[in-house]
ZAMAR-950874 format. One line per field, with one value per residue: x, y, z of N, C-alpha, C, CB in turn. Coordinates in steps of 0.02 Angstrom, whole numbers, always signed. Glycine has a CB too. Layout:
% ZAMAR-950874
n_xx	[X,...]
n_yy	[Y,...]
n_zz	[Z,...]
ca_xx	[X,...]
ca_yy	[Y,...]
ca_zz	[Z,...]
c_xx	[X,...]
c_yy	[Y,...]
c_zz	[Z,...]
cb_xx	[X,...]
cb_yy	[Y,...]
cb_zz	[Z,...]
***
This chain:
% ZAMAR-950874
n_xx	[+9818,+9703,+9624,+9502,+9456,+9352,+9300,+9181,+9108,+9045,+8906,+8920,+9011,+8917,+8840,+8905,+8932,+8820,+8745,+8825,+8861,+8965,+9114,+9198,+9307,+9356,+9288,+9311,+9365,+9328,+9164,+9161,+9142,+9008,+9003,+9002,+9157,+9237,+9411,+9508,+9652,+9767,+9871,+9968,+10071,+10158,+10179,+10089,+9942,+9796,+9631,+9501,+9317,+9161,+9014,+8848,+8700,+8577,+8485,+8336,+8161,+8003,+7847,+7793,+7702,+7640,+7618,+7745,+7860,+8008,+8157,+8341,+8407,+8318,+8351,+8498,+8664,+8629,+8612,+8551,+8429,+8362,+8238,+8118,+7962,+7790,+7600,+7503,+7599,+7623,+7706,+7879,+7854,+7789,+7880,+8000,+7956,+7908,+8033,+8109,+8046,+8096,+8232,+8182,+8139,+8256,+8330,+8272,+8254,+8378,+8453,+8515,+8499,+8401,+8239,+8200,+8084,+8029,+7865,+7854,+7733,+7656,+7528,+7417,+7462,+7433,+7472,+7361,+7357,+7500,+7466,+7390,+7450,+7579,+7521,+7455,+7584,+7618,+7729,+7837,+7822,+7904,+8023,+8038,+7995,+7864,+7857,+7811,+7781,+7830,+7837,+7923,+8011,+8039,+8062,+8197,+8286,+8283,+8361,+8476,+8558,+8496,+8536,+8463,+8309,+8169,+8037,+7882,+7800,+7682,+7684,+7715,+7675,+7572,+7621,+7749,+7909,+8052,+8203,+8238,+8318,+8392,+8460,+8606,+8639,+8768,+8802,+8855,+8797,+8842,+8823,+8831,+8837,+8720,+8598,+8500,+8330,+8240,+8303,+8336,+8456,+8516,+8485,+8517,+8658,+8650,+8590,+8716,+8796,+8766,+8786,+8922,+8932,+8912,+8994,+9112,+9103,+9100,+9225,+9309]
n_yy	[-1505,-1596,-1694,-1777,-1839,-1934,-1938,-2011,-2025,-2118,-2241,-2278,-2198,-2078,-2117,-2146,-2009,-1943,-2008,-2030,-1909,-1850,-1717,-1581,-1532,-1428,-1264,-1158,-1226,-1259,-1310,-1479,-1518,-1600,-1751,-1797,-1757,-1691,-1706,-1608,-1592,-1484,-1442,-1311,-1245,-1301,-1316,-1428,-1398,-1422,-1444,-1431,-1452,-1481,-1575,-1517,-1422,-1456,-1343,-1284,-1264,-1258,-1199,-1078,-1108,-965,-969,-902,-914,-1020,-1013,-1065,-959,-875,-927,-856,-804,-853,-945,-1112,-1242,-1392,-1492,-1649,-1714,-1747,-1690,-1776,-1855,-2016,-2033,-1973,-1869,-1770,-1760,-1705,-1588,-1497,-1506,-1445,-1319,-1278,-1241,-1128,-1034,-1003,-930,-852,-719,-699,-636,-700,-845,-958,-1068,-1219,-1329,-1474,-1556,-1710,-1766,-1709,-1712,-1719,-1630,-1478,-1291,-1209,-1293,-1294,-1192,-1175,-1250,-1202,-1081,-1138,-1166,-1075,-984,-863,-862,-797,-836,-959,-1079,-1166,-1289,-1362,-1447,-1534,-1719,-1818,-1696,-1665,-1778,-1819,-1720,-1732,-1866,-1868,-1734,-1672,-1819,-1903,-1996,-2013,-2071,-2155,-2283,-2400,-2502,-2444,-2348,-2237,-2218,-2169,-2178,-2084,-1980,-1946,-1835,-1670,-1550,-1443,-1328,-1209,-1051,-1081,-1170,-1319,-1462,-1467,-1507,-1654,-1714,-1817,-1769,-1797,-1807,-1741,-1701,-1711,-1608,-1475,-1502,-1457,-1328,-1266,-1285,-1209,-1055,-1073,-1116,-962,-885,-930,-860,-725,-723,-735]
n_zz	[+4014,+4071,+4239,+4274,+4451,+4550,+4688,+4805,+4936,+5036,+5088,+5227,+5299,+5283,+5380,+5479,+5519,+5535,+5637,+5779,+5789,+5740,+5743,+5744,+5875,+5905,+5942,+5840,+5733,+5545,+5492,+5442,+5244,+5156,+5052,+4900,+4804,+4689,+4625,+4532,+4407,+4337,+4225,+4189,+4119,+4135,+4263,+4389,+4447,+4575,+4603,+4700,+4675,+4783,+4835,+4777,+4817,+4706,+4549,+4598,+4589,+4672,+4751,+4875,+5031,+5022,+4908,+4824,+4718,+4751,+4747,+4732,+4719,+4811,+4923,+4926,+4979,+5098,+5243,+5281,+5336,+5290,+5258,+5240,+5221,+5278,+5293,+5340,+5408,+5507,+5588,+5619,+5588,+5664,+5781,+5731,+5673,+5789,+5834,+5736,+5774,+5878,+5802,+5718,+5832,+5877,+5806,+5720,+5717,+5659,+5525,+5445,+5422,+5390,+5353,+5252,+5222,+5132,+5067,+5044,+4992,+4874,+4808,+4892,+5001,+4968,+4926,+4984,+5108,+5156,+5176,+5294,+5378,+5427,+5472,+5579,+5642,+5693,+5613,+5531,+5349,+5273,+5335,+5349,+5245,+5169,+5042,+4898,+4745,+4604,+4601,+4562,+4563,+4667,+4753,+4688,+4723,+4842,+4852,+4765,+4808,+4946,+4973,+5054,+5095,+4989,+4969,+4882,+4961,+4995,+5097,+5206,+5356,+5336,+5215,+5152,+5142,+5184,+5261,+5432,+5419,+5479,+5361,+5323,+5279,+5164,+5105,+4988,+4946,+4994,+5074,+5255,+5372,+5439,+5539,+5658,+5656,+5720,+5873,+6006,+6066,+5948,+5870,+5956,+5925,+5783,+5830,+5886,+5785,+5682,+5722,+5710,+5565,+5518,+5607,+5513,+5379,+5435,+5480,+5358]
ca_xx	[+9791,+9643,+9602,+9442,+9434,+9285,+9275,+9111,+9072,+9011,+8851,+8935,+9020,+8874,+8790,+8915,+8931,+8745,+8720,+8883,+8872,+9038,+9098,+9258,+9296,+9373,+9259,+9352,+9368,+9276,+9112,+9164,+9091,+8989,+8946,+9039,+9197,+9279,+9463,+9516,+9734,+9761,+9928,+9948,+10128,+10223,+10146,+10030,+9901,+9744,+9563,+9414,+9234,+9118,+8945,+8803,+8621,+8562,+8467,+8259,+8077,+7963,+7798,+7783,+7620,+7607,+7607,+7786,+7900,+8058,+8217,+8406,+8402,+8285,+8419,+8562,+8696,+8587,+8631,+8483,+8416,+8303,+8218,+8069,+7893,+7709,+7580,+7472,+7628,+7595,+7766,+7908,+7863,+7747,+7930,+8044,+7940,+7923,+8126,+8127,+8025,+8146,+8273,+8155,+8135,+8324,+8352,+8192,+8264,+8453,+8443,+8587,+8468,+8302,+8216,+8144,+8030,+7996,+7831,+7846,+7641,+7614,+7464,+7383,+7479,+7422,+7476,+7307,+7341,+7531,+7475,+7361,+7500,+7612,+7498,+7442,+7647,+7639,+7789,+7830,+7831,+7981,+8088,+8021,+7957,+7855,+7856,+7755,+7800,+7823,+7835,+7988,+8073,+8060,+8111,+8252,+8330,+8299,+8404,+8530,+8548,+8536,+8565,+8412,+8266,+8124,+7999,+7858,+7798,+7602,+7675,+7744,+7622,+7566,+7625,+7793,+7979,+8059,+8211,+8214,+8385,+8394,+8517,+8609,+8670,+8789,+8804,+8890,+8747,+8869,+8794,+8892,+8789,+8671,+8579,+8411,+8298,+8186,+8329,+8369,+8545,+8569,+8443,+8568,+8724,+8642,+8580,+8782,+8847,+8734,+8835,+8985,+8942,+8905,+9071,+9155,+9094,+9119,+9291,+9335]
ca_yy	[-1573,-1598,-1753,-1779,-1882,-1935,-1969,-2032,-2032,-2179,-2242,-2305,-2126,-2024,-2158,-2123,-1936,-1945,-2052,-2032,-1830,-1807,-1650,-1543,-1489,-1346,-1209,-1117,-1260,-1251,-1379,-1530,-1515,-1675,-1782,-1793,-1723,-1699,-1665,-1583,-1601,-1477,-1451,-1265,-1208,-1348,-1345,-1471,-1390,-1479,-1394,-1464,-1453,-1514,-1582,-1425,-1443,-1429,-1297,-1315,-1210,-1248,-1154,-1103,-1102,-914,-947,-877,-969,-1020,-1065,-1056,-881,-858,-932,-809,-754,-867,-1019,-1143,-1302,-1417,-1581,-1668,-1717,-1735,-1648,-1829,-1913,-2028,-2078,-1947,-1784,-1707,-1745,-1650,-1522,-1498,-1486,-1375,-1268,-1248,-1193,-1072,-1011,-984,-888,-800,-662,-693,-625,-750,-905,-988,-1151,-1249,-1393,-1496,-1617,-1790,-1805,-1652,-1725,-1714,-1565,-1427,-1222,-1187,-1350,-1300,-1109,-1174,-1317,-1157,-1049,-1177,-1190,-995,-962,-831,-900,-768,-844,-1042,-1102,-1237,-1304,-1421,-1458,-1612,-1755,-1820,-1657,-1673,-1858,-1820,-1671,-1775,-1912,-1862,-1671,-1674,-1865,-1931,-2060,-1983,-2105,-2170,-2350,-2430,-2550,-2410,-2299,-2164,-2239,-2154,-2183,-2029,-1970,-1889,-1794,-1602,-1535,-1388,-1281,-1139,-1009,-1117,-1230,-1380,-1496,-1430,-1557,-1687,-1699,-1828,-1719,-1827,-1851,-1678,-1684,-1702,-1535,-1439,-1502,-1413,-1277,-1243,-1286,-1143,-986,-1054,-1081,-899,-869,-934,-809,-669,-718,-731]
ca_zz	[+4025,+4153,+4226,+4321,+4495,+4591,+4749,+4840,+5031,+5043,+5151,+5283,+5333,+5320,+5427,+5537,+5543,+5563,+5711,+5810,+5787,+5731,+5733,+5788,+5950,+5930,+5879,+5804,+5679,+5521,+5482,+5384,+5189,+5154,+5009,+4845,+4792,+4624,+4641,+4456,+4403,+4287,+4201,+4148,+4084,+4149,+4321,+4420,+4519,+4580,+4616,+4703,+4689,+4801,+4814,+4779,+4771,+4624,+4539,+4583,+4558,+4703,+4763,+4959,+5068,+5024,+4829,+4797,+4691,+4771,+4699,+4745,+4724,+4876,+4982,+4909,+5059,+5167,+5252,+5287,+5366,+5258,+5293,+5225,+5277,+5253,+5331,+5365,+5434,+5578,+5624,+5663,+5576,+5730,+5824,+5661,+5677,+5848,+5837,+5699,+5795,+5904,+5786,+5699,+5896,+5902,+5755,+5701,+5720,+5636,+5454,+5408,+5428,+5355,+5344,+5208,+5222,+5075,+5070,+4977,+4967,+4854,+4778,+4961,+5011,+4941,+4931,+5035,+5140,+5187,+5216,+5349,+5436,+5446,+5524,+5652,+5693,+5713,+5590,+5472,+5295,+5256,+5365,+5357,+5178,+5162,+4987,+4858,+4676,+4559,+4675,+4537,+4578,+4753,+4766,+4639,+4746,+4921,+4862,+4724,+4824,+4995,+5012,+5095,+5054,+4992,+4919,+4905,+4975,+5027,+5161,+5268,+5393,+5290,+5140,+5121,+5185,+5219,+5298,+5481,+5434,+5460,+5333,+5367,+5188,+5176,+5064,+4931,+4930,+5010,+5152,+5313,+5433,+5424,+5601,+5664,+5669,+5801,+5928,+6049,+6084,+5875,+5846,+6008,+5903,+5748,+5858,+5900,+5733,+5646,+5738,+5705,+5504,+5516,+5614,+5457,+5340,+5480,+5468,+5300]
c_xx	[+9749,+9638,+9567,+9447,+9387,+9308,+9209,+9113,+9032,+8959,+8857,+8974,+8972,+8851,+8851,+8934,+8862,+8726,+8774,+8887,+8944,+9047,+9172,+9269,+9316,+9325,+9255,+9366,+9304,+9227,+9147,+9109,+9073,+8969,+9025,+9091,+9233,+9361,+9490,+9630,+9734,+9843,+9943,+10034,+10201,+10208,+10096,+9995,+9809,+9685,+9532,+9375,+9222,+9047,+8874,+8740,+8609,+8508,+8370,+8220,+8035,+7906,+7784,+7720,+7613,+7618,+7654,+7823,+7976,+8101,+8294,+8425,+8348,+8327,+8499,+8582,+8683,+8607,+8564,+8490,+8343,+8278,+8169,+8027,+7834,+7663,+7534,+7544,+7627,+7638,+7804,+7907,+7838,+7828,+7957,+8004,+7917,+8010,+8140,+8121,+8070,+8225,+8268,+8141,+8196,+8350,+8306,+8203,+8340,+8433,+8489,+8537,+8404,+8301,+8177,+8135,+8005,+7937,+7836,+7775,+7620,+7567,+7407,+7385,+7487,+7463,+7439,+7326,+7434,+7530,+7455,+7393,+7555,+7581,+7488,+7526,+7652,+7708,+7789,+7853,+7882,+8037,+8077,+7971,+7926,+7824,+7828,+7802,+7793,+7846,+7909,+8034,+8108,+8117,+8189,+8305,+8334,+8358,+8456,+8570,+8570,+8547,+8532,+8379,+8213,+8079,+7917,+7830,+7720,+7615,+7700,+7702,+7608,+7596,+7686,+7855,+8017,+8127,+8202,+8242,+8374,+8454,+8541,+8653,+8710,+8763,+8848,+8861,+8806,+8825,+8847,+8866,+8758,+8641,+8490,+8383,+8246,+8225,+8338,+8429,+8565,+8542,+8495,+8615,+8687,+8639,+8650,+8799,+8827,+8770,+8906,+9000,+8959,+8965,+9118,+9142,+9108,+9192,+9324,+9367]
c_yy	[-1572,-1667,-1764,-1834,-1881,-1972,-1965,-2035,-2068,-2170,-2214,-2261,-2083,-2051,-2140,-2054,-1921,-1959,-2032,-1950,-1798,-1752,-1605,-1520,-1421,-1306,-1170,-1146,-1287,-1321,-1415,-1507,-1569,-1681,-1782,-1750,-1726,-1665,-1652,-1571,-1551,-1428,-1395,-1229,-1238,-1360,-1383,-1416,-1442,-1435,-1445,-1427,-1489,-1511,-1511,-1455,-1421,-1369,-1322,-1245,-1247,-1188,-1152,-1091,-1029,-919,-933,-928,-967,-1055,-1046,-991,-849,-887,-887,-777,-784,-931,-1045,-1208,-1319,-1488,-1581,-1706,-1711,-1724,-1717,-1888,-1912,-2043,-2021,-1877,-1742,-1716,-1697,-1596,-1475,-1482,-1445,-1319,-1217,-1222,-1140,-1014,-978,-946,-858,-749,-649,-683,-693,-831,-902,-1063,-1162,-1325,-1412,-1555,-1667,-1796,-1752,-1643,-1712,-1636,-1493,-1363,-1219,-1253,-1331,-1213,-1120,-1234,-1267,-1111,-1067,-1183,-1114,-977,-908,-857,-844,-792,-956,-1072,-1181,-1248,-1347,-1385,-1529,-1671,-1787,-1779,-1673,-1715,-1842,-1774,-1698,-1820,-1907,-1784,-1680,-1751,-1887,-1956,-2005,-2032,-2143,-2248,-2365,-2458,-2520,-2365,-2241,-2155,-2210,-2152,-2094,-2016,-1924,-1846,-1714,-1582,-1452,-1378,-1224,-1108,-1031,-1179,-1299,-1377,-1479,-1486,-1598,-1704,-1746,-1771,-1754,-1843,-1770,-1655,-1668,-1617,-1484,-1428,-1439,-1317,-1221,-1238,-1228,-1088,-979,-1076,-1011,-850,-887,-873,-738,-668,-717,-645]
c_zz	[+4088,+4158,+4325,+4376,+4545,+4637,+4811,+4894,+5013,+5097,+5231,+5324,+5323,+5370,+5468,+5577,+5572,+5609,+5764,+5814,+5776,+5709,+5773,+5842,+5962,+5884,+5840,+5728,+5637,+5512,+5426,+5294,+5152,+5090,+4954,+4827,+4720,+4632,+4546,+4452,+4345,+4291,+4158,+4163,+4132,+4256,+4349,+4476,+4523,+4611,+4645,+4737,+4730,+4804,+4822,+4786,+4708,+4630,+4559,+4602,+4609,+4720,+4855,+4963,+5063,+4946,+4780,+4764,+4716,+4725,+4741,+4767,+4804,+4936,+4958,+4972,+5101,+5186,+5270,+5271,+5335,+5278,+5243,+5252,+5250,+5311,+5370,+5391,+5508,+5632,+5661,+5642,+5610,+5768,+5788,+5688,+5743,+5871,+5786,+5721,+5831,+5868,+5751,+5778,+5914,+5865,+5700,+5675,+5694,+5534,+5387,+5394,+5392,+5355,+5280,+5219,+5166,+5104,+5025,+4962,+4926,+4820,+4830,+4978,+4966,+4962,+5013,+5114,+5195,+5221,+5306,+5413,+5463,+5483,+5590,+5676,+5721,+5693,+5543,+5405,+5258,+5291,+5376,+5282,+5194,+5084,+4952,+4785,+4652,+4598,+4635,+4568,+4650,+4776,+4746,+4681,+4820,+4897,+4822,+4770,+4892,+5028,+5073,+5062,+5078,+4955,+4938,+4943,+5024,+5089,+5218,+5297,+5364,+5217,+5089,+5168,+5154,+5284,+5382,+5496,+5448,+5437,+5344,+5287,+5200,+5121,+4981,+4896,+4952,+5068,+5190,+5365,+5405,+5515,+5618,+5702,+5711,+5878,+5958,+6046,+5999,+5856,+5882,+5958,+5830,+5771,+5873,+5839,+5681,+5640,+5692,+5608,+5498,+5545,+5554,+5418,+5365,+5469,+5391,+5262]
cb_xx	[+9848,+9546,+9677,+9377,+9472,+9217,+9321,+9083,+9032,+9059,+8838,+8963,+9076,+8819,+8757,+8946,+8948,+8710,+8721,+8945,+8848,+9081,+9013,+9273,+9334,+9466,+9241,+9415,+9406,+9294,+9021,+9126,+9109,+8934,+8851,+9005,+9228,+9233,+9528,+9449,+9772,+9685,+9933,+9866,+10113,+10325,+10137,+10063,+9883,+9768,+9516,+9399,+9188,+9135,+8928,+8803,+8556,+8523,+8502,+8230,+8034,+7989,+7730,+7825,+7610,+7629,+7575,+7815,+7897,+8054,+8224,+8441,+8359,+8211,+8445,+8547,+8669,+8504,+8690,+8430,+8421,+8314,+8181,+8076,+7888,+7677,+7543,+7415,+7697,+7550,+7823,+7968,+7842,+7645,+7975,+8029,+7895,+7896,+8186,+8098,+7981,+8152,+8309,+8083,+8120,+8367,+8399,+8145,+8246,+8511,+8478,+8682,+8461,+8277,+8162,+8159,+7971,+8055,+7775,+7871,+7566,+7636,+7461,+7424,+7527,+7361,+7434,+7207,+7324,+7584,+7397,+7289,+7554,+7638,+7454,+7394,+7734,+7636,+7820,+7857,+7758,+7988,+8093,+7964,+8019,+7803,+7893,+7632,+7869,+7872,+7749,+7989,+8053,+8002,+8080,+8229,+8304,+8224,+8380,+8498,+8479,+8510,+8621,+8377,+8262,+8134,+8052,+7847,+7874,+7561,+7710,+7802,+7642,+7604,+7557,+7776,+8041,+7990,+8231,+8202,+8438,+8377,+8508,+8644,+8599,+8866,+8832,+8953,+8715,+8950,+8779,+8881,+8734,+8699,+8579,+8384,+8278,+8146,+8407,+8369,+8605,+8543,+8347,+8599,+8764,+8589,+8546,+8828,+8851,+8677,+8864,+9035,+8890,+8846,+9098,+9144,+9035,+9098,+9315,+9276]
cb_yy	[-1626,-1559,-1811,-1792,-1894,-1963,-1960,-2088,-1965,-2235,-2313,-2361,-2090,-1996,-2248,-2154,-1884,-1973,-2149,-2076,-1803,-1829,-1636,-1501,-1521,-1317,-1189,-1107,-1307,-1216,-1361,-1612,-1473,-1701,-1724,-1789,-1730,-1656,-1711,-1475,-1688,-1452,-1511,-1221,-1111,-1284,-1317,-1551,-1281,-1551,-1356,-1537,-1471,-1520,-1649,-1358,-1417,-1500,-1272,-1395,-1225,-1263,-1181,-1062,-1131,-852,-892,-840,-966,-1039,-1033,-1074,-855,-887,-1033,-749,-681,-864,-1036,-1113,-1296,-1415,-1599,-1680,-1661,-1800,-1577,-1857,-1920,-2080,-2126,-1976,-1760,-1747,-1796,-1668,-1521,-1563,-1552,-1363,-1287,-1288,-1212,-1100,-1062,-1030,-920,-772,-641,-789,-538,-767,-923,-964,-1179,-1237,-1383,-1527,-1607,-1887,-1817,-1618,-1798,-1763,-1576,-1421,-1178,-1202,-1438,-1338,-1037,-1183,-1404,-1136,-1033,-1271,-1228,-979,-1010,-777,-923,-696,-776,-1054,-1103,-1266,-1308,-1404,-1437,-1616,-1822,-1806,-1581,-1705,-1936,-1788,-1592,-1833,-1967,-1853,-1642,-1625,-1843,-1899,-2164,-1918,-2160,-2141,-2369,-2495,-2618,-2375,-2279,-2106,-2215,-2101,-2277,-2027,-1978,-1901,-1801,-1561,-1557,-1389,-1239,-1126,-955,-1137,-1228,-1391,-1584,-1324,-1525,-1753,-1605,-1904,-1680,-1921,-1917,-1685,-1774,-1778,-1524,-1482,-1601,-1443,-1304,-1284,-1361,-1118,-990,-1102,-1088,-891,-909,-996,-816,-678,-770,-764]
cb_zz	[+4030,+4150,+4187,+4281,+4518,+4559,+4774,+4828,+5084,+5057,+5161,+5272,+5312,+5287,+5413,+5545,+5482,+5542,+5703,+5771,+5855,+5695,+5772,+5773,+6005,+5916,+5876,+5845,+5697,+5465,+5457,+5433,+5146,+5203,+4986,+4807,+4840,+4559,+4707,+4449,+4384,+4267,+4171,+4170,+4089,+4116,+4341,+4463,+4525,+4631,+4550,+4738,+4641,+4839,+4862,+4692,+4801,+4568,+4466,+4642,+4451,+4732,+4714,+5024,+5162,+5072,+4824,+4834,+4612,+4828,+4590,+4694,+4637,+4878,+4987,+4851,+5086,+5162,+5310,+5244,+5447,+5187,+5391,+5190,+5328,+5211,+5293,+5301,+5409,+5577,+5564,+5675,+5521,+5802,+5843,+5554,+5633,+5867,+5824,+5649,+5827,+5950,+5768,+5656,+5941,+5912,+5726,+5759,+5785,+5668,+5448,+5491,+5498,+5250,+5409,+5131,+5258,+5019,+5074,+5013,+5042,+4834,+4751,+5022,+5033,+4947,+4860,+4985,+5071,+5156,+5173,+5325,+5383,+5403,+5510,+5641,+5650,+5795,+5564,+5481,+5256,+5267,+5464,+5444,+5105,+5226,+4979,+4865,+4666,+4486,+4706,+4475,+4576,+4794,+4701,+4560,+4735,+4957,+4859,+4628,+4810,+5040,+5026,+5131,+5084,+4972,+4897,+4880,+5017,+4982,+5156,+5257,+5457,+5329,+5108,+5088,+5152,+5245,+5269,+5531,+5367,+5507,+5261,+5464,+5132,+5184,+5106,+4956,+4829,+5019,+5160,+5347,+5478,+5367,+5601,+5710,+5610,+5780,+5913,+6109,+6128,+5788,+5883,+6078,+5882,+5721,+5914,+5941,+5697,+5678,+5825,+5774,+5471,+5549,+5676,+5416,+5320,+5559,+5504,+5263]
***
């Protein structure tokens, strides 16, 4: 006998893991795993035991600024910090990326890590258009993707996935709302973080909480 229960994380705790930076003190203790949980009862030869899943990204097919096609499989083994962004936004994505920088600066050189950057405008943002927004940051596009595809997909994996607003809208500066989260992924595809990516101290807390993903798996 199986019998399926859902439970939701609601708004009103990511909003406050998000803002408030909650987060363990001891470091030794592992990252929280955010978002949706299914706990599973299943009833096999007269015993109760109970399983859970939790929330994954889903499966997706993007194209980066060097042409390649990315998918899930290009993060295999790898943990990695994603956000989203357009290359004409006027509001907080020169900050985001300006703070990404700095955690492509801090781990450049760690094989365990990568970044991906999705754009919401990919009618604007081109292949040729994000080769040349990556060059001007001076990154390597093996170790920092920046991505374009179906502007559905996108949206669809910002807000069902990693649990951000991706959309579009005329009456907002550049014509699209947009979170400013940086998400932080393991190797199991669960959210481990969520982090503003325009504030300092929240980019630091990521900056710390990175190692000590990577201390989990060391230990295991």
């Amino acid at each position: 006998m199986k019998q399926l229960l859902n439970y939701t994380f609601i708004a009103g705790l990511l909003a406050l893991i998000f803002f408030t930076g909650c987060a363990p003190k001891d470091n030794l203790e592992k990252l929280p795993v955010l978002g949706r949980k299914n706990v599973i009862s299943n009833m096999d030869s007269g015993v109760l035991t109970y399983d859970t899943t939790y929330h994954q990204i889903a499966d997706f097919l993007f194209v980066n600024q060097d042409s390649m096609i990315i998918t899930n499989d290009s993060f295999k083994d790898k943990i990695y910090v994603a956000d989203f962004f357009f290359t004409t936004c006027p509001t907080i994505c020169p900050i985001m990326k300006a703070q990404m920088l700095r955690v492509y600066e801090e781990f450049k050189n760690n094989d365990h890590v990568l970044i991906l950057s999705h754009t919401i405008d990919p009618n604007y943002d081109t292949v040729a258009l994000l080769h040349d927004f990556a060059d001007r940051l001076g990154v390597a596009s093996d170790k920092w993707h920046f991505v374009t595809g179906l502007q559905e997909e996108i949206y669809d994996i910002g807000q069902n996935s990693y649990m951000v607003s991706a959309l579009e809208d005329q009456n907002v500066p550049g014509g699209y709302i947009h979170s400013g989260a940086f998400i932080l992924v393991d190797k199991e595809r669960h959210i481990r973080g969520m982090y503003d990516g325009t504030k300092e101290d929240q980019v630091n807390r990521l900056i710390k909480d990175i190692p000590r993903l990577i201390k989990e798996y060391e230990i295991q």
